[in-house]
Each structure stands twice: as structure tokens, then as C-alpha cells.
C-alpha positions in Angstrom: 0.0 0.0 0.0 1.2 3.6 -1.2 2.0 5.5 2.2 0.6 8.9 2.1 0.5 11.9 5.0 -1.7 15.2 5.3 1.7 17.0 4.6 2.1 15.1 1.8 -0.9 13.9 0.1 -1.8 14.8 -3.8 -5.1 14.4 -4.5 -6.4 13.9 -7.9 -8.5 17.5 -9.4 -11.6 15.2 -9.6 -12.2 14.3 -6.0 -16.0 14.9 -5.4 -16.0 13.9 -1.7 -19.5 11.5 -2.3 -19.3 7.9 -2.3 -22.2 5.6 -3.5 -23.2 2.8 -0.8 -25.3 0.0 -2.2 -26.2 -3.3 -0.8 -28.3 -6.4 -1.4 -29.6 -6.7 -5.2 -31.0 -9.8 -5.1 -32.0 -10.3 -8.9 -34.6 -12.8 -9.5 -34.2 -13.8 -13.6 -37.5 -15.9 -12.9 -39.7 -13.2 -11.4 -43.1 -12.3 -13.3 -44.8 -9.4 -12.5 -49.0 -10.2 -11.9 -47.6 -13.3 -10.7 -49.1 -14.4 -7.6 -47.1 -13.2 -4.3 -48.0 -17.1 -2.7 -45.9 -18.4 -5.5 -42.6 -16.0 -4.9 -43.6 -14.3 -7.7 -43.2 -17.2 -10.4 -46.6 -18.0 -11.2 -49.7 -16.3 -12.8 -53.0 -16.9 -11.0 -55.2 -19.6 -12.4 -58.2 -18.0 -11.7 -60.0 -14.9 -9.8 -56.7 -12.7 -11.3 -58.5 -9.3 -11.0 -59.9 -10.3 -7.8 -56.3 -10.4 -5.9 -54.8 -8.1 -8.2 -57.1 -5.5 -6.5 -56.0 -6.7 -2.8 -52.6 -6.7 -3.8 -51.8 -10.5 -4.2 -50.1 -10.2 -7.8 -46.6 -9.4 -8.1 -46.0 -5.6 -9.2 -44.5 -4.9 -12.5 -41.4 -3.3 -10.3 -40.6 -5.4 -7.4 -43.6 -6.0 -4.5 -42.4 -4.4 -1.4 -43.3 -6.8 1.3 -43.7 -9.6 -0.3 -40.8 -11.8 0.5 -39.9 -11.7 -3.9 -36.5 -10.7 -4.9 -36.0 -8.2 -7.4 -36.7 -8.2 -11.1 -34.1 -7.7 -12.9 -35.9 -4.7 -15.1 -35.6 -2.9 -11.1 -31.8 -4.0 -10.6 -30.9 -2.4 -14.2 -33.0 0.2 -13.9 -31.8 1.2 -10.3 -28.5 0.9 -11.6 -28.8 3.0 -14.7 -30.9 5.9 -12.5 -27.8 6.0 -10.4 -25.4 6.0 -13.2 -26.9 9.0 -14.8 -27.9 11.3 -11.8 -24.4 10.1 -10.0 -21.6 9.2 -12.2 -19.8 12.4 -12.7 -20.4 13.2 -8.9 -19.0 10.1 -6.9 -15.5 9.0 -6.4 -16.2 5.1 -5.8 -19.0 3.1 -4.5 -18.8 0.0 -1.4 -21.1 -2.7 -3.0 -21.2 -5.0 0.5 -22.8 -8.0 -1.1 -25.5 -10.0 -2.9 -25.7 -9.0 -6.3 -22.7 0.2 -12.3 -19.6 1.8 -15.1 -16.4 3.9 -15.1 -16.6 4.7 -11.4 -14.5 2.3 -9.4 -16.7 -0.4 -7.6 -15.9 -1.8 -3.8 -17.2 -5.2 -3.6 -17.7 -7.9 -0.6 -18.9 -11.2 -0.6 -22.2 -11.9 0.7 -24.1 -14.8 2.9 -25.9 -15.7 -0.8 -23.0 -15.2 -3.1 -21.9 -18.8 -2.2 -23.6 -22.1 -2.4 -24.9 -23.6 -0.1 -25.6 -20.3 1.1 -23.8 -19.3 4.3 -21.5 -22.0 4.0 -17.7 -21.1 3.0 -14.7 -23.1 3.9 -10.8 -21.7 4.4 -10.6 -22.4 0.8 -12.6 -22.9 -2.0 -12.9 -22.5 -5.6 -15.8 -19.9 -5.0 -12.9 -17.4 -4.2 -11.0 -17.9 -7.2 -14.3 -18.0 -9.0 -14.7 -14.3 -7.4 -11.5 -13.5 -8.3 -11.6 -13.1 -11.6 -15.0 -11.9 -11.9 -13.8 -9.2 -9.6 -10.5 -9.0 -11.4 -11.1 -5.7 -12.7 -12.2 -4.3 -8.8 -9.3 -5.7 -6.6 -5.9 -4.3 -6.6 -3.5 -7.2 -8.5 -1.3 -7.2 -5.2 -4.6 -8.0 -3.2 -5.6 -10.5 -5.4 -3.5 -13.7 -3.6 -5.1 -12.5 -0.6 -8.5 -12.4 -2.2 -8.2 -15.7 -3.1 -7.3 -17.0 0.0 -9.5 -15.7 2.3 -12.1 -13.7 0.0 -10.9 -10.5 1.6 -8.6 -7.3 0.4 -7.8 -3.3 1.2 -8.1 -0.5 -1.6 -6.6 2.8 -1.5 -9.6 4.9 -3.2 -7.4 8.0 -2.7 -4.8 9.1 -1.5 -4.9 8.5 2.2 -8.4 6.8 2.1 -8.5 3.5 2.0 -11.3 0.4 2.0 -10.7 -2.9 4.0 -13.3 -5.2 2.1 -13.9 -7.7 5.0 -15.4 -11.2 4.7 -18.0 -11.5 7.2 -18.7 -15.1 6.4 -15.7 -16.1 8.6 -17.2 -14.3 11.6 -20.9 -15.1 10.7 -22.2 -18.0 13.3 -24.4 -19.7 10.6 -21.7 -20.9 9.0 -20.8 -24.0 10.2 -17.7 -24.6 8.1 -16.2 -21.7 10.7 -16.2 -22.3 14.3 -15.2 -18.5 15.5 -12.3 -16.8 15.8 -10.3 -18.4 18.7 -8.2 -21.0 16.5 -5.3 -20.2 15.6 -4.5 -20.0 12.4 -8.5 -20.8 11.6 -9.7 -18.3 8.9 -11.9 -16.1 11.2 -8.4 -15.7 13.7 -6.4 -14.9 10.6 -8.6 -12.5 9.0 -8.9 -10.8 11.7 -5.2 -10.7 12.5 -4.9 -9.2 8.7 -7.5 -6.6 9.8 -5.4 -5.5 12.7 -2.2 -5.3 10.5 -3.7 -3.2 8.1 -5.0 -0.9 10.6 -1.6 -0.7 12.3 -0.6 -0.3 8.7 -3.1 2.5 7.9 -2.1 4.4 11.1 1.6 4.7 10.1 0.3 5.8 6.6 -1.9 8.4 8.1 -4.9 7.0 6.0 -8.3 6.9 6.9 -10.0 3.7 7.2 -14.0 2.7 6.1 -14.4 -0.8 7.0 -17.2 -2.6 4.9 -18.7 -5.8 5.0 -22.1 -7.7 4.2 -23.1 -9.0 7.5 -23.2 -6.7 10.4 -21.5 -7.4 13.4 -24.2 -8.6 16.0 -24.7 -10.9 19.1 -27.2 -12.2 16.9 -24.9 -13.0 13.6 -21.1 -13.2 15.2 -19.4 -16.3 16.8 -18.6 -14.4 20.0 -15.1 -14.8 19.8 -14.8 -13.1 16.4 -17.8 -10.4 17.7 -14.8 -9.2 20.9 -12.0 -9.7 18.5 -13.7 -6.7 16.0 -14.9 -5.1 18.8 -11.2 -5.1 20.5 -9.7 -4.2 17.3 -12.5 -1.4 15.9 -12.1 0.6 19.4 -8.4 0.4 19.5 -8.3 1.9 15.6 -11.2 4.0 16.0 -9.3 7.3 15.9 -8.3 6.2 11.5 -11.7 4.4 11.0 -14.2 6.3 9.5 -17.2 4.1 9.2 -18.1 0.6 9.7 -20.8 -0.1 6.5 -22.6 -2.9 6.1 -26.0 -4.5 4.8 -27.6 -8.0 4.7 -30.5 -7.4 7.2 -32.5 -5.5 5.3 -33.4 -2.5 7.6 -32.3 0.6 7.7 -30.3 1.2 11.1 -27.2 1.6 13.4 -26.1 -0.6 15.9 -23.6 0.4 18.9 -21.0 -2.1 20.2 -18.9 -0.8 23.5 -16.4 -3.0 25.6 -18.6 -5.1 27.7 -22.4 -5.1 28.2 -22.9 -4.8 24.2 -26.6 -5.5 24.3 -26.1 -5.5 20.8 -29.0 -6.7 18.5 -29.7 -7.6 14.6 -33.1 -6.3 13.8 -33.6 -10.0 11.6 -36.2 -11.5 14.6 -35.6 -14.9 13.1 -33.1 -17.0 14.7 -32.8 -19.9 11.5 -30.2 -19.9 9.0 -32.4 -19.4 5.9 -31.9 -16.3 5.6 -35.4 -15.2 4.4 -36.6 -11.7 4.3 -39.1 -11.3 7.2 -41.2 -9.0 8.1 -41.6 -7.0 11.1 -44.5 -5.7 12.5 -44.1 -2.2 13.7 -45.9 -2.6 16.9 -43.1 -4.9 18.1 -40.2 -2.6 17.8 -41.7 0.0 19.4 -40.9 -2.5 22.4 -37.8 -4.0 20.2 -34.2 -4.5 21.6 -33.0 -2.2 19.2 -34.3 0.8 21.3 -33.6 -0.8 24.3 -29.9 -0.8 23.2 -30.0 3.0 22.0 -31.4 3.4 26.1 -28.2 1.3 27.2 -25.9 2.7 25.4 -23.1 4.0 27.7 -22.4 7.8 27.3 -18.6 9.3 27.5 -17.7 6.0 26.8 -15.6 4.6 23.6 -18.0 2.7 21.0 -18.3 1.7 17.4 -20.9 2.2 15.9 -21.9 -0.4 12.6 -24.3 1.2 9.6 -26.4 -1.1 8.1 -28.0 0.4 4.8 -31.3 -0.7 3.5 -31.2 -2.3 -0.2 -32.1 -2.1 -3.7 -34.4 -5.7 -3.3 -37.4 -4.6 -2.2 -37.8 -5.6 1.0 -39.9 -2.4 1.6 -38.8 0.3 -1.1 -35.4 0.2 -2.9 -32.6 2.6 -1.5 -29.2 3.8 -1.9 -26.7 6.0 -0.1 -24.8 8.6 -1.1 -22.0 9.5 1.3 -19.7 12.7 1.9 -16.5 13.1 3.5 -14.1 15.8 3.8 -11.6 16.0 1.2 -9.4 18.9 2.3 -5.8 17.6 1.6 -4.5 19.5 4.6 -6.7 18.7 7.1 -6.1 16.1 10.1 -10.0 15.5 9.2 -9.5 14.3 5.8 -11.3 11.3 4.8 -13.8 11.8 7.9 -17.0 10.7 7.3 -19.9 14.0 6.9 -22.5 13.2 6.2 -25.5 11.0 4.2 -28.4 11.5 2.2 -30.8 8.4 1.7 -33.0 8.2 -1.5 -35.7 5.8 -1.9 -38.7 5.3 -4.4 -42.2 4.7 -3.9 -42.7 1.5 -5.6 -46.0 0.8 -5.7 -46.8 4.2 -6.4 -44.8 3.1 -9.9 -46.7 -0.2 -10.3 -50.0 1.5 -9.9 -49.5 3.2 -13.1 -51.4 3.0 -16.1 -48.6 1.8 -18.5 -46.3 1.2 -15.7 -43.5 -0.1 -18.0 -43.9 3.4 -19.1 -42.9 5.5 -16.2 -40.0 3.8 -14.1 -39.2 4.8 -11.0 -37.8 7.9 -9.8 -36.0 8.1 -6.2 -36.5 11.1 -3.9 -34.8 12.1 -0.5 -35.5 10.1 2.1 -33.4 11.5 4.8 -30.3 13.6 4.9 -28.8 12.9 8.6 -27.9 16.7 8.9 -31.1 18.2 8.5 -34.6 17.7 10.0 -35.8 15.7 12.9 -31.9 14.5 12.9 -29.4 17.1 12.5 -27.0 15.4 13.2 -23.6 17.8 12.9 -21.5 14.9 11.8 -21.1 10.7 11.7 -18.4 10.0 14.6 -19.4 7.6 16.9 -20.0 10.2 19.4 -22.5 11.8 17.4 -25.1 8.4 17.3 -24.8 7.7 20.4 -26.2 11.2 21.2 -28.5 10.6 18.3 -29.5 6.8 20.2 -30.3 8.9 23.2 -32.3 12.1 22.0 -34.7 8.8 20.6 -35.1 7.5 24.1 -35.6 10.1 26.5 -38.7 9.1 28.9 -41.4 11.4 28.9 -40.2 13.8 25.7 -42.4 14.3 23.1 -39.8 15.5 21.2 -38.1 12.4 21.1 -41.1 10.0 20.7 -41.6 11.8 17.2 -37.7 11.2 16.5 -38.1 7.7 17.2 -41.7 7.6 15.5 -39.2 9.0 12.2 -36.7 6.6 13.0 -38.9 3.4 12.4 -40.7 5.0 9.6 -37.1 5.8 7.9 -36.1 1.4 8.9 -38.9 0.2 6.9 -38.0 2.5 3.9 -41.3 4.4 4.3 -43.7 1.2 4.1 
């Protein structure tokens, strides 16, 4: 890795200071819209079609938020190309972290369902070479032997900002090919002794650090052992890391791990290893361990704090992040994370259409975190955990309708 220092450090005249975050495609090539929702969105209805078509039973022509279907792959492409011509000249990279975009350099991370059986990956396996060179063109040739060993590298995206692209499948408890992270020399232990080194590595470099990865660290998801390990490791770093980004769950949230007492949780409420979208009925999280966590959360008190970004599969309504961070070459805060704006689109809106292979989709503003109800003044750690406890203060109507926001913002406005 090219060394580089605020002193130093050239950047290139293009730098926008936006990144594109993106997570979770999930095309389905089999997927027929008006297709009947019991089916998974493969089969027409034999009979009484206009019937559930009017209670919402058929498949929508653009994905059916809700529904447990993956995405058609007219939404995928179509998500892809509204991005590509709103965003391309404005981005510098995007993090893609995992489950299945043009001259903008792409960040990807292997996912829970980008191997087969799903969840399941072994120390090595042919998958990763497999990987390797249909990611050839992504990964940095020196990374590439570590790619193919462990399914995990580091990118310098600029000078002095740099990507570790982690593979969460080593630390993920459902799969049983990986028993956690205390053997030695066992995949989870060595990936995360290469994540240590390259933090050690990024600190003598003066970089800054996003760490990206497809499953979130959780109690819920993490072999213990590897869950303390990255927690260890991500507080003793945290002054270089700028973000911890991640996706898989489907839900748009942050999670907060601290020393001891995580009380961490993974808003999936299933505990199998099927991985299927679920839904989540609002009148349980208002109750959830989520916001219990958020009350728990210790103040004045180092934590790292893991993103998880909602996805283009309609789960509820597609999304994708666009990202800001400083870029002033000078600055001891160069590379630190700004700020994010969330866009979204209305999908059924779309599907209720006349013609609606006519009008596609457009995506709006969701959110921006430093406006309105959040205003949040920037995304250090010590910024959500303030944010987890304006959203939990007993008897403030002010911060029932922040967490009211909060929940409406999880389930992509669904």
C-alpha cells in the first residue's frame, strides 16, 4: 500500500468527496410481475386474477415491497442506470457490501448468498478464485493472492483513504464450516489478525479507514469470539476508521458495540439460518431490543458504531446512499466521514401506473442525517450515540416523534 501523510498527500482534481453505498440486489431472472405473491412471484394466478390483483396478491410490474420476492431484474438495471446517470460524474467510488454500475470504481464484498450452499464457506474454496476473476477488474493485483485465500482485500480509493473489504462469512455463526475466531491459524483468527495489520498499517500511513462488510457485526450473527475480536480491534483503531458499513439485514439502522455489556442486536427477529426476508410488525419494535440498546448505550464511553443500509431488493422500497467526506488535503480530518443523504422510491406508487412499464421509478430524499428531525452535525461515533439517546428520553415528546421518524425511515417508508 502507497504510504501517504496530510503534509504530503496529492489528491487527484476530480475528488467529489461523495461515495455511493449500495447493498443487497438480489436479482430474481424468474420473477413475473402479476404473478401471484403465494408463489414468490413465479406463477400467474389460475383463476380470480383481477380479484387479488385488486388486494394486492399479484406481483407488481417493479418489485412487491413486502412480499418476501427478490427483485426483477428490469428494477436491478434500472436502479443501476438511475444512479449511473444522476451520480456518475459526482461520486468518487462506490462500497457494494454483497448480494448481487460503469467507469466509477466499484468496492465489492462477498455476501451470505453469493456462495452455495448459502452461508457455508470453507478456508478455501474454488468460489474465491471463481470471485476473483469476476472481480478481477475491482481488486488491486497485489490483493488478489489475498483475495483468493481468504475472500478478503484493502483499496486505497485515494490518497490517504483507503477500503478494508472484510469477509463476514468467517465471523458469521451460521456458517458451520467456521467455528469463530479463537483457533489459531482458523480463517476467522487470521482475517482478523490481517485486519489489525492493516489498521496498524493505515495508522503509520496516516490514512483513513471505512471498514465494509455484508453482514453486520451482532450478538445475533457473530461467533462471539470473532464479535470481541472486532470489537477489540475497531475501538483500539477507531481514531483512522471512518465508518463501519454494512447490509444483509434489510433495515435501515445503526447498531452500537462498547467494551462489555454490548446489548447489541440484529433487527432480523428470526433466529434460522435461511436467511429469508421477514417481516416486522411495527408494533413490536416499538418495544424492540434495538431501542432498548440505543437506552443502554453508555455515554462518555468509547463505541463503534456499525451502519447497516437498506437495499435495492425490495424488502420495503429500494434505497441507496450517497455518502460525503471531507476531502481537504491538509486537514487532520481528511477522509472523515460528513455526512448521508438516503434516497428511496415509492414502488408501488410506480406499479400502480397506467402503463407502468412506461414511467420507471424515480427516487427522492429520504433523509439527509444533517437536516430535520436529525441534524446530526456529523457521523463520529459520538454523534449516534447522542443521536441513540435524544430517541429515548422518557417522557419527551420530542423524542417520541424522532423515534416515530426513526422506524418509519427502517422500513424505507412502508
Amino acid at each position: 500500500m502507497p504510504t501517504s501523510s496530510s503534509s504530503s498527500r496529492t489528491l487527484p482534481n476530480n475528488l467529489h468527496g461523495k461515495f455511493l453505498h449500495i447493498t443487497d440486489i438480489h436479482i430474481d431472472p424468474h420473477y413475473q410481475d402479476e404473478a401471484t405473491i403465494k408463489s414468490g412471484c413465479h406463477r400467474q394466478a389460475k383463476k380470480h386474477h383481477n380479484k387479488k390483483k385488486r388486494k394486492g396478491k399479484l406481483a407488481g410490474y417493479w418489485g412487491s415491497p413486502t412480499s418476501g420476492c427478490d427483485a426483477p431484474p428490469r428494477l436491478a438495471n434500472h436502479v443501476i442506470d438511475w444512479i449511473a446517470d444522476g451520480w456518475k460524474e459526482e461520486i468518487d467510488f462506490i462500497v457494494w457490501t454483497g448480494d448481487n454500475a460503469r467507469t466509477i470504481p466499484i468496492i465489492p464484498c462477498i455476501g451470505n448468498n453469493d456462495v452455495h450452499p448459502h452461508n457455508q464457506l470453507q478456508e478455501t474454496v474454488n468460489i474465491l478464485e471463481t470471485y476473483s476473476e469476476m472481480w478481477r477488474d475491482f481488486i488491486p493485483a497485489d490483493q488478489l493472492p489475498t483475495f483468493r485465500q481468504g475472500g478478503y482485500y484493502a483499496i486505497d480509493v485515494a490518497p490517504g483513504l483507503r477500503v478494508l473489504v472484510l469477509n463476514t462469512l468467517y465471523f458469521y455463526d451460521s456458517n458451520d464450516a467456521v467455528k469463530g475466531c479463537e483457533k489459531r491459524k482458523g480463517p476467522g483468527h487470521d482475517h482478523l489478525e490481517w485486519i489489525r495489520a492493516q489498521l496498524a498499517t493505515a495508522r503509520r500511513d496516516r490514512a483513513r479507514v471505512y471498514m465494509i462488510g455484508h453482514v453486520p457485526p451482532s450478538e445475533r450473527t457473530f461467533y462471539s469470539s470473532c464479535l470481541d475480536l472486532y470489537t477489540d480491534v475497531s475501538l483500539e483503531y477507531r481514531d483512522i476508521i471512518g465508518g463501519h458499513m454494512y447490509g444483509h439485514v434489510n433495515m435501515d439502522h445503526f447498531t452500537v458495540l462498547q467494551k462489555e455489556n454490548n446489548n447489541n442486536y440484529d433487527c432480523d427477529p428470526t433466529d434460522d439460518d435461511d436467511d429469508d426476508d421477514v417481516q416486522v410488525d411495527l408494533t413490536m419494535l416499538k418495544k424492540s431490543d434495538l431501542r432498548k440498546q440505543y437506552k443502554k448505550v453508555r455515554e462518555n464511553e468509547p463505541a463503534v458504531v456499525i451502519h447497516v443500509a437498506p437495499p435495492i431488493l425490495p424488502v420495503y422500497n429500494p434505497g441507496f446512499r450517497i455518502n460525503e467526506y471531507n476531502t481537504d488535503p491538509s486537514s487532520a480530518d481528511f477522509g472523515v466521514w460528513i455526512k448521508y443523504t438516503q434516497y428511496y422510491s415509492d414502488l408501488n406508487e410506480y406499479n400502480n401506473k397506467h402503463r407502468p412499464e412506461l414511467e420507471p421509478p424515480q427516487f427522492q430524499i429520504e433523509y439527509a442525517t444533517d437536516e430535520e428531525p436529525y441534524n446530526m452535525k456529523d457521523l463520529s461515533a459520538e454523534s449516534w450515540v447522542d443521536l441513540a439517546k435524544r430517541m429515548t428520553q422518557k417522557g419527551s415528546k420530542k423524542s417520541k416523534h424522532l423515534w416515530k421518524t426513526f422506524k418509519k425511515n427502517m422500513f424505507v417508508q412502508t
